[in-house]
C-alpha positions as CSV (number, residue, x, y, z in Angstrom):
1,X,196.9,-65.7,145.4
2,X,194.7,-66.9,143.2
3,X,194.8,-70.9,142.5
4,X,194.1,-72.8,139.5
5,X,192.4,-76.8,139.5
6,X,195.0,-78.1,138.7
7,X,197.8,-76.4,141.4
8,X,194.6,-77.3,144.0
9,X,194.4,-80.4,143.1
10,X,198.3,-81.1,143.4
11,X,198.4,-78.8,146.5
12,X,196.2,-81.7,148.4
13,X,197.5,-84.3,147.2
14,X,201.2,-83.3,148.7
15,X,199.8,-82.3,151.4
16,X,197.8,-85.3,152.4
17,X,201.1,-87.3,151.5
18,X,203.0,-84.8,154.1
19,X,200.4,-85.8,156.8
20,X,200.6,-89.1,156.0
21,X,204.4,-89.2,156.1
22,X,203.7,-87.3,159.7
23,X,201.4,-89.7,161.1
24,X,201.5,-93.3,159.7
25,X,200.1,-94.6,162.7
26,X,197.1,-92.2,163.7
27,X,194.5,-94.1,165.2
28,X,191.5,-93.3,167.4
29,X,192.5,-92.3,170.7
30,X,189.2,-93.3,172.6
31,X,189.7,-96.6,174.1
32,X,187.4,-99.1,173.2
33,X,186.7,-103.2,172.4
34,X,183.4,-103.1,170.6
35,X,181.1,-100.9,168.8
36,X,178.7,-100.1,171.6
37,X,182.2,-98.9,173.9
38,X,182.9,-96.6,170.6
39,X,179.4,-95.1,170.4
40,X,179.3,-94.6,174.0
41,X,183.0,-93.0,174.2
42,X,182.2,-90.9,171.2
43,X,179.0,-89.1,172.4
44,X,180.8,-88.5,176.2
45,X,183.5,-87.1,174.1
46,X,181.4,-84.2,173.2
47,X,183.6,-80.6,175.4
48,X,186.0,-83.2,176.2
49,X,189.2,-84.8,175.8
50,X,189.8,-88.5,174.9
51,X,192.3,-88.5,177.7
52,X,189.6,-87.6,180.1
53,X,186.9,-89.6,177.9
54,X,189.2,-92.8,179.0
55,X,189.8,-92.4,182.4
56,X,186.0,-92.5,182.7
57,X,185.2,-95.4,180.6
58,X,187.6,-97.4,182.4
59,X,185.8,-97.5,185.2
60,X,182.2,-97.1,183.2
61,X,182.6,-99.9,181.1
62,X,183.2,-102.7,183.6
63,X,180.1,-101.7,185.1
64,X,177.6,-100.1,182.8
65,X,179.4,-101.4,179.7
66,X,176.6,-103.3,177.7
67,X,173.3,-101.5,175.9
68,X,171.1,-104.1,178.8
69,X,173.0,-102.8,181.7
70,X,173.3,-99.5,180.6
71,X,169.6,-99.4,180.1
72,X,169.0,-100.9,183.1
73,X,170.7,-98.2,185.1
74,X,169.3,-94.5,186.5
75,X,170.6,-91.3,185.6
76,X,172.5,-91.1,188.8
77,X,174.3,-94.1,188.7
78,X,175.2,-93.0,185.6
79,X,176.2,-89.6,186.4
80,X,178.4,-91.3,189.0
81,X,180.6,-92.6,186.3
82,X,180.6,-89.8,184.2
83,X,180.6,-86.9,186.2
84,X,183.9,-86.2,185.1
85,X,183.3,-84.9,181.5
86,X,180.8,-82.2,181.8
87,X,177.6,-81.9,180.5
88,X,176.8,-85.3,182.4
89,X,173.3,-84.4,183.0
90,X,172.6,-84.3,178.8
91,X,174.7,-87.3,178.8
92,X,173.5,-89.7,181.1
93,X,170.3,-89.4,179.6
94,X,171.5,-89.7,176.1
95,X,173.6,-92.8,176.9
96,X,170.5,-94.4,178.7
97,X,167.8,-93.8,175.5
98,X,170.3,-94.6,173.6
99,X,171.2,-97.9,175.0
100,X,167.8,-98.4,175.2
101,X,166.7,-98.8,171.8
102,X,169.7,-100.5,171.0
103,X,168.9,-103.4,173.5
104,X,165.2,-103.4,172.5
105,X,165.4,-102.7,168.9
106,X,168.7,-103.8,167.8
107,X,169.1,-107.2,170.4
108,X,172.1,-105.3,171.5
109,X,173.7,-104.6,168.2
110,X,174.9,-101.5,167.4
111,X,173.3,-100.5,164.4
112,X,176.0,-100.0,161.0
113,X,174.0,-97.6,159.7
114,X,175.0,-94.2,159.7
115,X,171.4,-92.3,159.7
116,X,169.8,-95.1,161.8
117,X,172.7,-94.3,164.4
118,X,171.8,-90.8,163.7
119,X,168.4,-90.8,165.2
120,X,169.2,-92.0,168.3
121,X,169.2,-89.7,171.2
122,X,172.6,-87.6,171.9
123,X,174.1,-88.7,168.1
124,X,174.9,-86.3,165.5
125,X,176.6,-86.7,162.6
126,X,179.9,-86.9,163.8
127,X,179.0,-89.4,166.2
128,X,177.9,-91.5,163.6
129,X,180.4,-90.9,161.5
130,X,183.7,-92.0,163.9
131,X,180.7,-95.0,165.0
132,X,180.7,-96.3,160.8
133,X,184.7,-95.5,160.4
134,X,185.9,-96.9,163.5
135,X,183.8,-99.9,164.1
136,X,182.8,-101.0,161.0
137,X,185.3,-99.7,158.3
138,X,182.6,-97.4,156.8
139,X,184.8,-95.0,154.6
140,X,183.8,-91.5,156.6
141,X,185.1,-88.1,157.6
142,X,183.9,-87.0,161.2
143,X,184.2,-83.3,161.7
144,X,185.0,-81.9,165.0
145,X,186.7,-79.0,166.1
146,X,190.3,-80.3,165.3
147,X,189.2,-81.2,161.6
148,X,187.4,-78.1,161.2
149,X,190.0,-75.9,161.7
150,X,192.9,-77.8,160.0
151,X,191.3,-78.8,157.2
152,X,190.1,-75.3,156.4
153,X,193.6,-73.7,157.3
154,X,195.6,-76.1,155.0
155,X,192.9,-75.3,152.3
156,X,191.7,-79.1,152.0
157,X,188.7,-77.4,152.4
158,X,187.0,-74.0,152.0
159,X,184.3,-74.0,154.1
160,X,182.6,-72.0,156.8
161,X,180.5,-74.6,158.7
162,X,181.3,-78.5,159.6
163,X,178.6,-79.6,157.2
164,X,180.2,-78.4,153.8
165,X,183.4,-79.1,155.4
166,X,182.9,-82.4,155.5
167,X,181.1,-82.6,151.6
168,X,184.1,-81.3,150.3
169,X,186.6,-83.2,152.1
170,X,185.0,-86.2,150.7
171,X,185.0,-84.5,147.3
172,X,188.7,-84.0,147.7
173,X,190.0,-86.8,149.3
174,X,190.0,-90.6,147.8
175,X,187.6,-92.5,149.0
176,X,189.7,-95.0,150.4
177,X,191.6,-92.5,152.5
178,X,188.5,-90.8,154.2
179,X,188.8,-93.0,157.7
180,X,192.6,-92.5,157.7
181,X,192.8,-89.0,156.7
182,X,190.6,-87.7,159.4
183,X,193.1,-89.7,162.0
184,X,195.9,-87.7,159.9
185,X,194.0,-84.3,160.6
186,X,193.7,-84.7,164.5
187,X,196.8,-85.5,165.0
188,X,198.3,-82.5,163.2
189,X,195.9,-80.4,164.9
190,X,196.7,-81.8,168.3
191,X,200.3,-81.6,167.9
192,X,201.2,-79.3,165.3
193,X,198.6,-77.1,163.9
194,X,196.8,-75.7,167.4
195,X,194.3,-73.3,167.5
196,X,196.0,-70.0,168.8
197,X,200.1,-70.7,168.2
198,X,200.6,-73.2,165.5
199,X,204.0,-74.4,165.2
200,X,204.5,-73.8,161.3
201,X,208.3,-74.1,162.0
202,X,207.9,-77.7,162.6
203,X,205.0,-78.3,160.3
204,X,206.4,-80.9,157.2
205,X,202.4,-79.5,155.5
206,X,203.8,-75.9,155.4
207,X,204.9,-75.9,151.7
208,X,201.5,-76.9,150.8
209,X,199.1,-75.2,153.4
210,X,197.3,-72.0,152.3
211,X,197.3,-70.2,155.2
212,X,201.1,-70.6,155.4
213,X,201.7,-69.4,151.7
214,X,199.0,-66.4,151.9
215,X,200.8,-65.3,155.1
216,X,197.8,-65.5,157.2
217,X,199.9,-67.8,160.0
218,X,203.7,-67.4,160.6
């Protein structure tokens, strides 16, 4: 069914309300006490979960848990720690450059800047994104797999890669709301809006999600 501006426009803003309602306290789930903690979760979070994510930081961080030390340290010490999420190999070596130039360049400051995070090795946009939102309270919308998918069932978005995903989230959410919105999002899609069964009969965003009105879930 074909849907005006105007209906759109009202359609998201319900809906966002809905998720709002649903999840007034979504938060990040990585654990972390600083910036560099956040960075360092976020990029071994890449094919794998926060709970995992946590389970090896908590043992990572009192160790390895500054950009000097981190630096400091081989790629098998490192892989010791992180073993546990996959990809280590990519990892380790990421984390270590990456704490590199933060301790040489930066004096062991993360940097707030989202394309200056962006060119250091292992960070993509997402990376930096949940870095500038999280640590800093840089209004952002990370895209990953759980914000891809929601966002383009419920029709916040209608998009076909992350990329203009994200551009038109930010086009159709307030400004103010990106940071919390994309908390809203995973939490739905963790709990609610899966992949392969969603559970529309306990979804309060049904009435105003498009895959539920064109019938393409049930």
């Amino acid at each position: 069914m074909k849907e005006s501006a105007k209906a759109k426009k009202l359609r998201i803003k319900n809906a966002l309300a809905a998720l709002q309602a649903a999840y007034p306290d979504a938060r990040p789930q990585l654990d972390f006490t600083n910036p560099f903690e956040l960075l360092v979760a976020t990029m071994l979070s890449a094919q794998c979960t926060d709970k995992r994510v946590n389970m090896v930081t908590a043992k990572l961080f009192p160790a390895l848990g500054t950009p000097q030390k981190l630096a400091d340290a081989t790629e098998e010490e490192v892989i010791s720690y992180i073993r546990g999420c996959g990809l280590f190999n990519t990892k380790a070596k990421n984390l270590i450059a990456a704490a590199k130039i933060i301790h040489e360049q930066y004096n062991d400051e993360v940097p707030e800047d989202r394309d200056v995070l962006m060119g250091l090795p292992g960070v993509g946009r997402k990376t930096a994104n949940v870095v500038v939102s999280n640590a800093f309270g840089v209004p952002a919308i990370a895209v990953d797999t759980h914000v891809f998918r929601v966002s383009n069932r419920i029709g916040l978005a209608e998009a076909k890669d992350v990329g203009e995903t994200e551009r038109q989230l930010m086009e159709n959410i307030p400004k103010e709301d990106w940071s919390k919105a994309h908390h809203w999002i995973i939490y739905h899609g963790r709990q609610i809006c899966s992949a392969r069964k969603p559970n529309c009969g306990a979804c309060t965003v049904r009435d105003y999600c498009r895959a539920y009105l064109d019938n393409d879930i049930k």
